[in-house]
C-alpha positions in Angstrom: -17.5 18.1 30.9 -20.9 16.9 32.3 -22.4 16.9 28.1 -19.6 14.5 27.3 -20.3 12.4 30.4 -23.5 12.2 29.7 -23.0 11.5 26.0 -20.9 8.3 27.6 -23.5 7.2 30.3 -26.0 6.6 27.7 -23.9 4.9 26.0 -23.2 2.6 27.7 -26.6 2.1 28.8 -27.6 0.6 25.5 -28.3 -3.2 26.6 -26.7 -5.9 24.8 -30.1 -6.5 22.5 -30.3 -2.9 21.5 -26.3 -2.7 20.4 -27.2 -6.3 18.6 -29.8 -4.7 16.5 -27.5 -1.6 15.5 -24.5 -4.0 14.4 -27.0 -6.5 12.7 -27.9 -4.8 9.4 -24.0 -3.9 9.2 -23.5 -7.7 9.9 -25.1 -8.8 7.5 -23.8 -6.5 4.9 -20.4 -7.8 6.0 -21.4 -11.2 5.6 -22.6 -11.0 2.2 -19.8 -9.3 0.0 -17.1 -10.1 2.5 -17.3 -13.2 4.2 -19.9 -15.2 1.8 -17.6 -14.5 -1.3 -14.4 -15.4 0.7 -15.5 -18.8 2.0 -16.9 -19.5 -1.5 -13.2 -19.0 -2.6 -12.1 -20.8 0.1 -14.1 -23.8 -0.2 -13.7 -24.0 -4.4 -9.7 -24.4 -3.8 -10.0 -27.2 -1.4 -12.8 -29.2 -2.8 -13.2 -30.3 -6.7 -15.4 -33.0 -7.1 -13.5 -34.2 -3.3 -11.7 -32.8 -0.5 -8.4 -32.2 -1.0 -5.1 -29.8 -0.7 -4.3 -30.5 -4.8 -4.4 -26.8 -5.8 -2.1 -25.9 -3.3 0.2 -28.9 -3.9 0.0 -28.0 -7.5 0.7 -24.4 -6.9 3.5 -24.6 -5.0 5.1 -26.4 -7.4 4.2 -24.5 -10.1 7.0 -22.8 -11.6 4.5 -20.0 -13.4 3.3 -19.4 -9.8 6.6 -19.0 -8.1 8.0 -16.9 -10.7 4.9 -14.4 -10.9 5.0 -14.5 -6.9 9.1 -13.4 -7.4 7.8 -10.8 -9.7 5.2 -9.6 -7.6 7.8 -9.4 -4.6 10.3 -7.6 -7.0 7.6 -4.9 -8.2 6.2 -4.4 -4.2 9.9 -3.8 -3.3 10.7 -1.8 -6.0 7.7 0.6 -5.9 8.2 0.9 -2.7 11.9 1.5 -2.0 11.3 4.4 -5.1 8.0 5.7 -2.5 10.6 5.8 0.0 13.0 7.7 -1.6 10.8 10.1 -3.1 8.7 10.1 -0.1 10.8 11.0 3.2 12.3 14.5 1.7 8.1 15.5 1.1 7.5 14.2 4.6 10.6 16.0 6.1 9.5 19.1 4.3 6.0 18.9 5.6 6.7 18.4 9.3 8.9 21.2 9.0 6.0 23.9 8.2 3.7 25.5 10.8 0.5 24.2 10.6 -1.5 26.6 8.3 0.8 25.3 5.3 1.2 22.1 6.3 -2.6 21.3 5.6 -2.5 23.2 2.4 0.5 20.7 1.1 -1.4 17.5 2.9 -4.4 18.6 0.7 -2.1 18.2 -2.5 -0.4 14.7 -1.5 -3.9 13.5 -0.9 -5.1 14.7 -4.5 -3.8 11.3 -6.0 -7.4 10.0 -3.6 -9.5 11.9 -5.4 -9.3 9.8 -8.6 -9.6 6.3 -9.4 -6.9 4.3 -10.0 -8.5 3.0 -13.0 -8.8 6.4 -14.5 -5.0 7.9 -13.3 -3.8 4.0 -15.0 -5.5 5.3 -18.6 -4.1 8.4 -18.0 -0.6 7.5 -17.2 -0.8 5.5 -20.8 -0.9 8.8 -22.0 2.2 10.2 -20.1 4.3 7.3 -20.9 3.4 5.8 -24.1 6.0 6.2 -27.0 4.0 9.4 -28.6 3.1 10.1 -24.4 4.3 14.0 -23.5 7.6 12.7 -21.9 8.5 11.1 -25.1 7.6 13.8 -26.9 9.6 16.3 -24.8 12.6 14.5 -24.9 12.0 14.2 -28.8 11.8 17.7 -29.1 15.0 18.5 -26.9 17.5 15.8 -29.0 16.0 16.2 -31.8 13.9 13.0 -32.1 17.1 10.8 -31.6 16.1 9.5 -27.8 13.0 8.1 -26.8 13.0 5.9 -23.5 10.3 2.7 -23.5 8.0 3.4 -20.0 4.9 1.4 -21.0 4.9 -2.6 -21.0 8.0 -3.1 -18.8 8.7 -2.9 -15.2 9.5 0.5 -14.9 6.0 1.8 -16.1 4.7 -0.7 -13.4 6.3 0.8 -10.6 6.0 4.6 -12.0 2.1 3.6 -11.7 2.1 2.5 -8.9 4.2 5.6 -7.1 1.4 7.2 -8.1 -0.8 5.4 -5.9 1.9 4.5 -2.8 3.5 7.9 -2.1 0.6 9.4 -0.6 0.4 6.6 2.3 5.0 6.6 2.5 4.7 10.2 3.2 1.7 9.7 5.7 3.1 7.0 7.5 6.6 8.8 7.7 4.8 12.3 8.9 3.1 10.6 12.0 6.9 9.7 13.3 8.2 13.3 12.4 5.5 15.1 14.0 5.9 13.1 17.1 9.5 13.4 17.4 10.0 16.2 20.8 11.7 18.6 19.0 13.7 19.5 22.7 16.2 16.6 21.5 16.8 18.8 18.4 17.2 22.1 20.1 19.4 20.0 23.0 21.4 19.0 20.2 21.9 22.5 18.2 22.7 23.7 21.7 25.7 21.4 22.1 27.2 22.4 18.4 25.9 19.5 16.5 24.6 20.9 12.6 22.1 19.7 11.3 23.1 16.7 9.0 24.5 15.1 12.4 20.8 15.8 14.0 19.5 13.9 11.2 21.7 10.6 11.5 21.4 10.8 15.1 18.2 12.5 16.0 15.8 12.6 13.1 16.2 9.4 11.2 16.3 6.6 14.2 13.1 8.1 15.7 11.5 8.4 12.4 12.3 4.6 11.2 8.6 3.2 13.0 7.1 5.4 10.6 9.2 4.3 8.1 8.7 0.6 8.6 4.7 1.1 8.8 4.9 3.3 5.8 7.3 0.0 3.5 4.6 -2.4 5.3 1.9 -0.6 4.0 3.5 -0.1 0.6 4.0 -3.5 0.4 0.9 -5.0 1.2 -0.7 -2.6 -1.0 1.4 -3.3 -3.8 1.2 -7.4 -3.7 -2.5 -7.0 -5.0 -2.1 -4.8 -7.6 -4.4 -5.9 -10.5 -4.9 -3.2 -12.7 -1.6 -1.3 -13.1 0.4 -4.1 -14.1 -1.8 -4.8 -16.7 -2.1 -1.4 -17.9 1.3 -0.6 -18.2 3.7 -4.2 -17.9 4.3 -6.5 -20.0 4.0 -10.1 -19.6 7.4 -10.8 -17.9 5.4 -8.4 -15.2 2.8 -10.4 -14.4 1.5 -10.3 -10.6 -0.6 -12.7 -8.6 -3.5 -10.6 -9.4 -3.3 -11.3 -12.8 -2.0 -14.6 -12.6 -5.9 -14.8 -10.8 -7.6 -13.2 -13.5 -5.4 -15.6 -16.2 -6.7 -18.7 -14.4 -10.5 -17.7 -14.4 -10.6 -16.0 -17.8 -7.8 -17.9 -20.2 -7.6 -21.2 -19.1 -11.1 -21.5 -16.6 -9.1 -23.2 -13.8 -11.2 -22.1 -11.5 -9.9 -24.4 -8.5 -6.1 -23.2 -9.1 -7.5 -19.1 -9.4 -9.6 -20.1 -6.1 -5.6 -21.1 -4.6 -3.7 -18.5 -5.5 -6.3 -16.2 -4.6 -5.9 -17.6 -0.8 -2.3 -17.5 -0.8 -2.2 -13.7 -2.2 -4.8 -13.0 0.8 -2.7 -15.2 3.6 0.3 -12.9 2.5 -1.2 -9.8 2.6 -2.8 -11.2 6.7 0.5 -11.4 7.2 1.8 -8.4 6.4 -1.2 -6.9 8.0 -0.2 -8.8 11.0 3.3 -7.5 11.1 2.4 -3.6 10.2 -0.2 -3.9 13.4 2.9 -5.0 16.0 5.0 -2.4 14.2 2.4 -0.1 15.1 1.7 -1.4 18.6 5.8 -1.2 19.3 6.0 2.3 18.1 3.3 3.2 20.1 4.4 1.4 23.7 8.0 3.3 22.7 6.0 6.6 22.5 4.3 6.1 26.0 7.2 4.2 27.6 9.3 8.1 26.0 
């Protein structure tokens, strides 16, 4: 007790100079590939040869832009209603397991962290392809007859992306679960109800914060996707990443790629916004409980 308060007294005896010089080479990192490169992108959309809002006039009239942003909102939602699905049964099951095998399953939903999204992309072209091993199975059990498309369409898209999501929808939905006082559950065995009612009434409503962080999250994560969609869509699956890298590589419109690269970042504050009240209501409801 005295070791940690004395850990805390000297640290808060570092004068404002001192803490200054400690934040200042991290500063300065900061401000060179994060805020230099942003206000760069910033400034190119609103000024071309004068100052103006053009690009964002011109974007939001642009019926490319507004049907890749309905795309890119179709794909999000889609990815992440599919993470959902898959995702609350695996949380379920986890927060049901003491605690020795719960970190031996949390170290196999994390795996998907341990490679880049770059490399499980390539290797998902494998999987999917027409001659990929599902294909091939299925092949093999109707005698060639079926083979299902996955790659350039939307469902390899959003199976590529699962890949990716799940790990933070099961995260996100385990926090809830784990916090959930399981009295209420034993109160409720105790007065007869089984356990399908528990989970309507019980389980589910004081799981949904997690839930709503967890479809936050998802989608937030999900509106920048650059690489999967090109990896595995097709072109009626473009995003508004790619629409990005279209304007600065195919057509060298760097002002309207500057735009759209400010409106995919004022969505995603937004969303970031939103998931940090969801989180700050779950947690007053926690204390208030």
């Amino acid at each position: 007790m005295a070791q940690s308060s004395a850990h805390s007294s000297s640290a808060s005896d570092l004068s404002p100079w001192t803490a200054l010089l400690l934040l200042a080479p991290l500063t300065a990192v900061m401000l060179l590939i994060l805020i230099y490169p942003l206000g760069l992108t910033v400034w190119t959309s609103l000024y071309n040869g004068r100052f103006s809002f053009d690009a964002y006039v011109e974007l939001a009239s642009s019926t490319l832009f507004l049907r890749v942003l309905r795309n890119t909102f179709e794909i999000a939602i889609g990815g992440t209603l599919v993470s959902l699905l898959f995702g609350y049964p695996v949380a379920l099951h986890l927060a049901a397991q003491p605690p020795r095998k719960r970190t031996a399953y949390l170290i196999m939903v994390m795996l998907p962290f341990w490679t880049s999204i770059l490399v499980k992309s390539f290797a998902l072209v494998a999987v999917f392809g027409n001659q990929g091993l599902i294909n091939q199975f299925l092949g093999v059990v109707s005698g060639g007859t079926l083979n299902v498309p996955m790659m350039f369409n939307r469902v390899g898209v959003i199976l590529g992306m699962i890949n990716f999501l799940l790990p933070f929808m099961i995260l996100s939905i385990l926090g809830s679960l784990l916090a959930l006082d399981r009295r209420l559950i034993l109160a409720a065995e105790t007065m007869g109800a089984g356990p399908l009612r528990i989970f309507w009434k019980i389980t589910l409503p004081l799981s949904l914060p997690g839930v709503l962080a967890g479809v936050l999250i998802n989608v937030t994560l999900s509106i920048g996707m650059y690489i999967t969609p090109a990896l595995l869509g097709g072109r009626q699956d473009m995003m508004v990443a790619n629409l990005v890298d279209f304007y600065t590589r195919q057509t060298l419109d760097w002002t309207a790629a500057s735009a759209t690269a400010v409106a995919l970042l004022i969505l995603s504050g937004l969303l970031v916004a939103l998931l940090g009240k969801v989180r700050g209501a779950s947690g007053l409801a926690g204390a208030g409980a």
